[in-house]
KEDREN-940811 format. One record per residue (C-alpha): x, y, z. Coordinates in steps of 0.1 Angstrom, whole numbers, plus 2048, in hexadecimal, padded with zeros to 3 digits. Example, Ala and Ser with C-alpha at 12.3 -4.5 7.8 and 13.67 -1.06 7.14 Angstrom:
2
87B7D384E/8897F5847/
//
This chain:
759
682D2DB21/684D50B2C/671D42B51/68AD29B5A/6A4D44B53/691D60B6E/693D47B89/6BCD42B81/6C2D27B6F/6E4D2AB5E/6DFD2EB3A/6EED07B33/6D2CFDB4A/6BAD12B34/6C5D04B11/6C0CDEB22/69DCE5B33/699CF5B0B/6A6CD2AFC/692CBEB13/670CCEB0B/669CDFB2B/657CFDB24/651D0DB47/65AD09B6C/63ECF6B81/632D0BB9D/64CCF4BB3/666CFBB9C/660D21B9C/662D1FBC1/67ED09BC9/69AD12BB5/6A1D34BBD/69DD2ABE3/6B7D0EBDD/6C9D24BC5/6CED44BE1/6D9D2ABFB/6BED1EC11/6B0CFCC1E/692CF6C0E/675CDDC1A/661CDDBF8/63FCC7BF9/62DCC4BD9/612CAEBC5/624C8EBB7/62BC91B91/635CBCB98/658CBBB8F/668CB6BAF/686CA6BA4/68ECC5B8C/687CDBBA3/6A5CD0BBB/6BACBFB9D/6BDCDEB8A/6CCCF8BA2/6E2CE1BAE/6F1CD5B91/6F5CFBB8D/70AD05BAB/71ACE4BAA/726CF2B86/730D12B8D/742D00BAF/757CEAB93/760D08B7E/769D21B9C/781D07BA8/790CFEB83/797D22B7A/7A5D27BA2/78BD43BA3/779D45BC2/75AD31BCD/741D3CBEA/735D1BBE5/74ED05BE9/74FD15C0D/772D0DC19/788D0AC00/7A6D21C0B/7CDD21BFD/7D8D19C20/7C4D0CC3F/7D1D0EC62/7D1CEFC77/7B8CF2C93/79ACE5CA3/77DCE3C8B/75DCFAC96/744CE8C7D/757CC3C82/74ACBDCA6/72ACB4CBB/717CD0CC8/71FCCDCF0/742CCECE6/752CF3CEA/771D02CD9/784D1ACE1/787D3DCCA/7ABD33CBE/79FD0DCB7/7B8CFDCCD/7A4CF5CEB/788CDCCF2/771CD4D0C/753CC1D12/73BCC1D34/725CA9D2C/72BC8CD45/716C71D35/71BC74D0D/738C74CFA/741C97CE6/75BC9ACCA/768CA9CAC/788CA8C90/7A1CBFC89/79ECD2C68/7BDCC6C55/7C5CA2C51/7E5C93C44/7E5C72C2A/809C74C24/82BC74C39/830C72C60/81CC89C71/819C8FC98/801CA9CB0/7FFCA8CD2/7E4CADCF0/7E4CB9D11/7CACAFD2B/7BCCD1D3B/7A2CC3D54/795CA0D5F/77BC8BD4F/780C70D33/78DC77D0F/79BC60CF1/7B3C71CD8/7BCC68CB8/7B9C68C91/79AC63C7B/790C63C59/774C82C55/757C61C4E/75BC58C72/74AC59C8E/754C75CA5/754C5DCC5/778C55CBB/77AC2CCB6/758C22CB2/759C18C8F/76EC0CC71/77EC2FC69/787C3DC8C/7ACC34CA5/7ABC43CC3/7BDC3ECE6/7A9C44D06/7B2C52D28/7ABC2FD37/7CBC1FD23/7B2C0DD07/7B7C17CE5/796C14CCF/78CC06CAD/76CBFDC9D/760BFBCBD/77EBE4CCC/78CBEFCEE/7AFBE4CF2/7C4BE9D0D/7E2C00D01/800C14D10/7F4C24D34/7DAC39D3F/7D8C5CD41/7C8C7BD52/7CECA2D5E/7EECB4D50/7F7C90D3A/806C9AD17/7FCC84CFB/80CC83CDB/7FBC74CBB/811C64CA0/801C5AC7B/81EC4AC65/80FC4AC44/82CC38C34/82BC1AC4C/805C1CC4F/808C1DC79/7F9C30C8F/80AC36CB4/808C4CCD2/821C57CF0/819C62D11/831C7AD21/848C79D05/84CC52D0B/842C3CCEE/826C26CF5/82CC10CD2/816C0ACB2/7F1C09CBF/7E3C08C9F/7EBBF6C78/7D5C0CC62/7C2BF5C4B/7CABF0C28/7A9C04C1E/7B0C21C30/7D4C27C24/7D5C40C0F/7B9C53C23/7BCC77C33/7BBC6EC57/7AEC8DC6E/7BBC90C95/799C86CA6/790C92CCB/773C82CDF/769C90D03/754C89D1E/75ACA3D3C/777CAFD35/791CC7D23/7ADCC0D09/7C6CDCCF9/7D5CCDCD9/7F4CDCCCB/7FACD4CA6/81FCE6CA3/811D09CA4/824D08CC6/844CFBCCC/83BCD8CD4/843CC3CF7/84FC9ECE9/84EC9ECC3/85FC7CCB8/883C7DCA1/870C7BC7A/851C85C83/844CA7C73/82ACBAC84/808CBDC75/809CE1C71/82BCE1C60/81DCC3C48/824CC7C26/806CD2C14/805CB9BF7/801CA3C14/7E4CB0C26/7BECB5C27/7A8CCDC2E/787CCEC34/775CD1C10/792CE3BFD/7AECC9BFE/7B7CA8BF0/79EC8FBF8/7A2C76C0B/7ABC59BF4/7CAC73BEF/7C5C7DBC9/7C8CA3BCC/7B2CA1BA9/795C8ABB6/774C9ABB2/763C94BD3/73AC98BD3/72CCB8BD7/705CA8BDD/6F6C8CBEA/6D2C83BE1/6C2C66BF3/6A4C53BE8/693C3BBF4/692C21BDD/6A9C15BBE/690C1CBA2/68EC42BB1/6B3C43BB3/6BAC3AB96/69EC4EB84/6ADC6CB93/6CEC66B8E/6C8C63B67/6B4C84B6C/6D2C92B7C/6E4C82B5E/6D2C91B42/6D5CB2B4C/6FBCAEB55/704CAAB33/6FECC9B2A/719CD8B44/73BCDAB37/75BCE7B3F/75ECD4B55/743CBDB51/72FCB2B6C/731C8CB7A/716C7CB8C/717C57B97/6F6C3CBA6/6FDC29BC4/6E3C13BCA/6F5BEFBD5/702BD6BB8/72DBD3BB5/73DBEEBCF/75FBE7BB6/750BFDB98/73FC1BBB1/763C1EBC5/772C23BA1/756C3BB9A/75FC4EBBD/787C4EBB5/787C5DB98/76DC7ABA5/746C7CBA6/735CA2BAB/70CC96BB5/709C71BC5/6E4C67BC3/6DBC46BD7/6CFC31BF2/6D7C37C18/6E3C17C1C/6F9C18BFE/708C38C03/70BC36C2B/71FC1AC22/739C28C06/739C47C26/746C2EC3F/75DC1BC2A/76EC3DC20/767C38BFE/74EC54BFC/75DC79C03/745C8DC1A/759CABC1E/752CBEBFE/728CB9C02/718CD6BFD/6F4CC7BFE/6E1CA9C0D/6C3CA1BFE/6A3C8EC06/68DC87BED/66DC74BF6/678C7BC17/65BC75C29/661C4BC1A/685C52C25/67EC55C4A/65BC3BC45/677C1FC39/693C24C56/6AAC37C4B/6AAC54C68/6C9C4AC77/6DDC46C53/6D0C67C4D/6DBC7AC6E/6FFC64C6B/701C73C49/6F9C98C4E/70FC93C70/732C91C56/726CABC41/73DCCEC41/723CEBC53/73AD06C53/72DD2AC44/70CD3CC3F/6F4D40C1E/706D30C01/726D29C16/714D09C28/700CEBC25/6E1CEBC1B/6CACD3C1D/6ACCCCC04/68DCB7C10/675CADBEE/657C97BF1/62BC97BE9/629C9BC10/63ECAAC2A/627CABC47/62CC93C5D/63AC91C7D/65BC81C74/664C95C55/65DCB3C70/676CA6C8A/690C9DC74/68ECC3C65/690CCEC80/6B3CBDC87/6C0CC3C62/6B8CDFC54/6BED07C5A/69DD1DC5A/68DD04C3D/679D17C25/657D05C20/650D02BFC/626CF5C05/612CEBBE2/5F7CDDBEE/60DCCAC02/5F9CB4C1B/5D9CAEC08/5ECCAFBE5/5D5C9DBD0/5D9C9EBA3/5B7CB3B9A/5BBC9DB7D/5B5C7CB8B/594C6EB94/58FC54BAF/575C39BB1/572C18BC5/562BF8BBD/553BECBE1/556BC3BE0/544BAEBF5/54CB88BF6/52BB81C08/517B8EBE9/52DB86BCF/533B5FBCF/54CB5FBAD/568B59BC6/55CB3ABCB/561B2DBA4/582B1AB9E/589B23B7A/59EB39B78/5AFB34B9B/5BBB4FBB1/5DDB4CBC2/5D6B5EBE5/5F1B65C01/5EAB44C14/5DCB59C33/5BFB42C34/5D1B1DC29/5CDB0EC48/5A7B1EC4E/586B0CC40/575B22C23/55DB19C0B/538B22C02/522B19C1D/53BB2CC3A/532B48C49/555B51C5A/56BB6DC5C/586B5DC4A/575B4DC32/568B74C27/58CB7BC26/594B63C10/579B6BBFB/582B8EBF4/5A8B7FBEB/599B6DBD1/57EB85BC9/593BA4BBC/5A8B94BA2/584B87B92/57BBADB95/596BBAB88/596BA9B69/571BB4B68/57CBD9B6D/597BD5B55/581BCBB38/562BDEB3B/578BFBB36/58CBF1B1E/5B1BF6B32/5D1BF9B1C/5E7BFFB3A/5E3C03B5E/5FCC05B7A/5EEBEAB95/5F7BF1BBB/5FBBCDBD0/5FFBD1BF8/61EBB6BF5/637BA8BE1/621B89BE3/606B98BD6/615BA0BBD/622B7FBB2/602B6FBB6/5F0B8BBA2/607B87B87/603B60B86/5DFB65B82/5E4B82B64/5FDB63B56/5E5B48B59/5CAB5BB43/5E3B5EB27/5E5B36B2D/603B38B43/617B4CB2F/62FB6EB42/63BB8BB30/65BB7FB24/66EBA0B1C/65DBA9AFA/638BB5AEF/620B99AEA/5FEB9BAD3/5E3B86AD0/5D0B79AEF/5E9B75B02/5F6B95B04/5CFBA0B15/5DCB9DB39/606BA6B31/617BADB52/633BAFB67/63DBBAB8D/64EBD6B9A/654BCDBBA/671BD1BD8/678BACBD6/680BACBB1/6A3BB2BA5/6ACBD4B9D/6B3BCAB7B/693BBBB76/67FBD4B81/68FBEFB6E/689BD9B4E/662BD6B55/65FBF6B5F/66BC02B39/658BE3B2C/63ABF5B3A/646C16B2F/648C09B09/627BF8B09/639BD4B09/61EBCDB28/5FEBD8B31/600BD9B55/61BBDFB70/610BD1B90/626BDEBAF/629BE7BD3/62CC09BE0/652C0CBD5/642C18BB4/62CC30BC1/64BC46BC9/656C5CBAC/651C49B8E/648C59B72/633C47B56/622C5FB41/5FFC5BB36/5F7C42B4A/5D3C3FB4B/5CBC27B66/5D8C1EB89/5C5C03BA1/5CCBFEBC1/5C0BD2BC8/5C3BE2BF0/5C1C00BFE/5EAC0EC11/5E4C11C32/5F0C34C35/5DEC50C1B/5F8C5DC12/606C3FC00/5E5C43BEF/5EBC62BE3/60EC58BD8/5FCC3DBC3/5E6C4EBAF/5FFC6DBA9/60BC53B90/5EDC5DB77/5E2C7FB70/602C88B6A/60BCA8B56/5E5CB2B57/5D8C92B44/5BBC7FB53/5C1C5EB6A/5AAC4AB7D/5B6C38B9E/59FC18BA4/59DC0BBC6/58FBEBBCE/584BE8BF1/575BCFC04/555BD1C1B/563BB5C35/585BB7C44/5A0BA1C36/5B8B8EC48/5E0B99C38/604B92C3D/611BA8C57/638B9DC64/651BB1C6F/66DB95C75/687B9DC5D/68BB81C3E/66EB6EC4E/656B65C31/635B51C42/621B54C23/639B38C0F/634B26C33/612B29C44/609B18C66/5F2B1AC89/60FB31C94/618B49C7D/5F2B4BC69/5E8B5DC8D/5E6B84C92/600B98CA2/5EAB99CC3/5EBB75CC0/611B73CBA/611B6FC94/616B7FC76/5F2B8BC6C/5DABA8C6F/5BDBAFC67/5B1BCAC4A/59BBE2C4B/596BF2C2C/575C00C32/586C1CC4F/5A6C21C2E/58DC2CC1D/580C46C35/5A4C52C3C/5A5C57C13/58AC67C0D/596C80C2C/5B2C8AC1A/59FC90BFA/585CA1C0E/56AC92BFC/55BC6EBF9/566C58BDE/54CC4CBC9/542C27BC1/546C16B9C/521C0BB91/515BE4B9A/522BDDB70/541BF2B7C/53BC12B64/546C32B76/534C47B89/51DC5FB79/52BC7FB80/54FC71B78/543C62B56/533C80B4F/551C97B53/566C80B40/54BC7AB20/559C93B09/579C83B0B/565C65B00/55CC50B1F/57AC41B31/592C3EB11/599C65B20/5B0C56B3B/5CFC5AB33/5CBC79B16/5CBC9CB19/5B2CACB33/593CB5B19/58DCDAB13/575CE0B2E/593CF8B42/599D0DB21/578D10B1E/56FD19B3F/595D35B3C/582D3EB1D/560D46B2D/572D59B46/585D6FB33/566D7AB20/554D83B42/573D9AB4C/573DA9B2C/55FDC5B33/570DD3B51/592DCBB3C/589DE3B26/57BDFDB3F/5A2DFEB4C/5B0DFCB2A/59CE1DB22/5A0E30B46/5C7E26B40/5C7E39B1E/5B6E54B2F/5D1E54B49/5EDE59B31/5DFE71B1C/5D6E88B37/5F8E83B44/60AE89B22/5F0EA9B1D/5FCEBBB3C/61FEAEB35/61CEBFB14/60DEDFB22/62CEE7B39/642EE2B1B/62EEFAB0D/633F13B25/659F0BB24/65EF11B03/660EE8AFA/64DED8AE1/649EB4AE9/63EE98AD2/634E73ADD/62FE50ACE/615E4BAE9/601E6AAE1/600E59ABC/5F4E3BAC3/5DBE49AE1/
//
């Protein structure tokens, strides 16, 4: 374990990684950490299956550790960036837009831009008592003042956590514009009043009370509220009692005098819900999908048992009850791994503490941004503390098989500091240990989609078209090769004798109508939670697939993990991070549209240098498919003249080509992928790799010996000039020890060497 220790992995970290069975870093691993572990943002893109999830998991449960015990002995923490015994009430530099300017001493703002909005908070807010600041307006131009929670918005009063009163006499709230009070402009004096006791919020003008504007909401009581500036063209200067004030009210305290049991600040104070021993989270991971975050999050949870005193809490938010994940966030979580909806969500509502994160992960981010989640992102990262340099600041850690395209870029490029690139193979990652082949169908040459028995559910595409034998029509070809790759499959399945494969449908649909046809060859029967034998356990399946339940598709995902089924037919939500060891076999019934879903596919075998073969079965015609973007809107259960046509044509088809997938696959494996024989056997020079491993039973096992042999054969061809050094080396020190000798001769010395022994 003596690796994982040289890179700086904190020797509780190196007695789990011990426990688990790890024995060395992976090269992303041995990369990675220390990057993460010295303080830098780190874009690391690596083959599936490379240990990606350790490699970001590990240092930060590390630094989150040490953050935990720095603050519970009051030592001091680098990492825990602002935690000071005292902070001074001013204008935050890190809590603001960018075209917003401060001044050195923090009590003057000002904005220029004439056409966007430009704010920022304050960097102590107050939970407790009756608190009061006041501004000044320093130049004309439009600007809204108030309080906010640090999950707002920083255009004061555009959502659910934000009160602000505007130069126009509206006061603003989740986006409602009231009129309130008066206007005001140039050399106005506005004074800002929170009454935590009462829950109210108020403002004066000139000393003159304008009444309550605002009844803070039961959810937010409780809640450190932040004074909140927004500008556009113009200048404030804010006095928060530093100063002798103009109009402070009778009962009122101002901020800056606040007592400090009731205040917050920044990431070193109370939290927001007001429990000054709440643990608020230190990293957010977001995935993509449930299974991944919750696969992660009990890799996260494995290793953070082994951190004690204190020990380490991490929480999944992933949708289900909010009751039971609030609980979780009131009494403290340290690492929050979830879904952006999920955890944008628990942000807004206040539930969710941002002000202690010290990194923002994306794992799979490329998937992230592919699935719509740029703004979440960029709303997150926007209420994340930024103050300090190196280990003092955020950092931010993108993870995924590929980060090359043109989205992941951009959105680097907004988030992260001077990224360090972390490149294996990155783009063209492909497992050496997988081969590929494809079985080429043609529904014009092979007529067995025309037999009945057994039927084959299709996606109703083609109900309202004519098909039969003696057509010669587009559509009726696309229908054909619906019905004719289920009959394959079954084909491919038996000639080589499959105990488990992982089976990739292009829909949800597909996927119920391939597992009906699996069910109806075991007479009708589904898996029903436990192992079947016999003949009906020949074709044992189940889905993993987005529209299943999240309960049900972790329970056939460990069905398939314990053998209980044979195969696991999903969508592309699977081909994202899950980890199934030996699995032999993974078949794609249509090609993804995009190659480098493919490669995320088959980086489910080959896994941990055992052999895997990805199957794809690919049609010579093109095939008309399901294609609708309208949200909810489910055609297939409901086909007809309208919605049956193309998107050109104002439906909800296309049309597939699989023939040009196939070309942009074999591009990125830089090589053409060869076809199964006409009785489906492998390829020659595949089946003649794999025949010491005996045939296609290999799949699955241990890579044969072939690489030690071939380390072995080249060792013995370098042996010969390894010994030539090993003798000029013992030449080297002898002459060196001789004429070391010699002058200790001449000196009077006599010297005596192990070396010279053994030389």
């Amino acid at each position: 374990m003596a690796a994982f220790a040289e890179i700086g992995l904190m020797p509780e970290l190196v007695q789990a990684v011990e426990e688990l069975g790890w024995l060395l870093p992976t090269p992303v691993q041995q990369e990675a950490m220390p990057l993460i572990l010295t303080g830098g943002d780190v874009m690391a893109a690596a083959e599936t299956g490379s240990g990606k999830t350790g490699a970001f998991a590990l240092p930060i449960l590390q630094i989150v550790h040490e953050t935990l015990r720095a603050r519970q002995t009051g030592g001091s923490d680098a990492r825990a960036g602002n935690e000071q015994e005292a902070v001074r009430c001013a204008l935050s530099m890190d809590d603001r837009d960018p075209l917003l300017a401060i001044t050195p001493d923090g009590y003057k703002c000002q904005s220029r831009d004439q056409r966007n909005w430009n704010g920022c908070r304050a960097t102590v807010g107050v939970f407790a008592g009756k608190v009061y600041f006041e501004v000044s307006v320093a130049d004309e131009g439009l600007c809204r003042v108030g309080w906010a929670t640090r999950a707002a918005r920083l255009e004061l009063g555009t959502d659910s956590q934000g009160f602000g009163f505007g130069g126009t006499g509206k006061k603003s709230h989740d986006k409602a514009f009231d009129d309130y009070g008066q206007s005001y402009g140039l050399h106005d004096t506005i004074g800002c009043l929170l009454d935590c006791n009462q829950g109210s919020i108020s403002f004066t003008k000139n000393g003159q009370d304008l009444g309550m504007a605002f009844k803070v909401p039961q959810k937010l009581q409780g809640a450190a509220l932040y004074p909140t500036f927004c500008l556009k063209n113009a200048e404030l200067q804010v006095n928060f009692g530093d100063q002798p004030m103009k109009h402070c009210p009778a009962g009122y305290t101002p901020l800056s005098r606040a007592p400090k049991e009731a205040t917050a600040a920044g990431a070193s104070t109370p939290a927001d819900a007001g429990d000054s021993t709440a643990r608020r989270p230190t990293a957010i991971i977001l995935e993509p999908a449930k299974d991944l975050a919750e696969q992660t999050n009990d890799f996260v949870g494995a290793f953070a048992k082994f951190m004690t005193n204190p020990q380490l809490r991490n929480e999944l938010f992933i949708g289900g009850p909010p009751k039971p994940q609030h609980r979780a966030l009131a009494e403290g979580v340290d690492i929050v791994t979830g879904t952006p909806g999920r955890v944008i969500d628990l942000v807004e509502s206040g539930k969710l503490s941002t002000d202690a994160v010290r990194f923002f992960v994306l794992d799979e981010a490329d998937r992230l941004l592919d699935t719509g989640n740029f703004d979440t992102i960029m709303k997150l990262f926007g209420r994340f503390p930024k103050a300090g340099s190196g280990e003092t600041r955020l950092q931010v850690l993108m993870f995924s098989a590929t980060l090359h395209s043109p989205e992941v870029k951009s959105t680097a490029e907004k988030i992260c500091q001077n990224p360090v690139l972390v490149d294996l193979k990155g783009k063209e990652a492909v497992p050496e240990s997988v081969d590929h082949v494809i079985v080429s169908l043609d529904p014009r040459e092979d007529k067995s989609w025309l037999q009945s028995n057994p039927a084959v559910p299709t996606d109703n595409a083609h109900a309202l078209d004519k098909t039969g034998p003696n057509l010669t029509t587009n559509e009726n070809w696309s229908e054909g090769i619906k019905r004719l790759k289920p009959r394959v499959l079954i084909r491919l399945i038996d000639t080589h004798k499959m105990d488990q494969a992982l089976i990739f449908c292009r829909t949800n649909f597909d996927c119920d109508n391939l597992e009906k046809f699996f069910n109806s060859l075991a007479g009708g029967r589904a898996f029903r939670g436990r192992k079947d034998t016999g003949p009906e356990a020949q074709y044992s399946c189940c889905v993993l697939g987005g529209a299943r339940s999240m309960d049900e598709r972790r329970e056939n995902l460990q069905a398939f993990k314990e053998g209980y089924v044979r195969f696991l037919i999903c969508t592309d939500v699977a081909a994202r991070g899950i980890d199934i060891s030996g699995l032999p076999y993974v078949i794609n019934m249509t090609l993804p549209d995009r190659s480098e879903d493919y490669i995320h596919r088959v980086g489910r075998v080959g896994r941990q240098d055992k052999l895997g073969l990805a199957i794809s079965l690919v049609s010579a015609v093109e095939e008309k498919v399901w294609y609708c973007t309208k949200q909810g809107y489910k055609p297939w259960f409901k086909p007809d003249a309208s919605n049956t046509k193309t998107h050109e044509e104002g439906g909800h088809c296309i049309w597939y080509n699989e023939q040009a997938l196939l070309k942009d696959v074999e591009a990125r494996l830089h090589r053409p992928v060869p076809a199964v024989a006409p009785d489906l056997a492998l390829p020659p020079e595949i089946a003649a790799k794999i025949q010491q491993g005996g045939g296609s039973s290999a799949y699955g096992q241990a890579a044969d010996d072939s690489s030690a042999q071939e380390a072995r054969k080249h060792v013995e061809q370098l042996a010969p000039a390894v010994k030539l050094l090993a003798s000029l080396e013992t030449q080297a020190q002898l002459s060196f020890f001789n004429l070391k000798r010699k002058w200790g001769q001449a000196s009077g010395v006599q010297l005596h060497s192990d070396v010279e022994m053994k030389l």
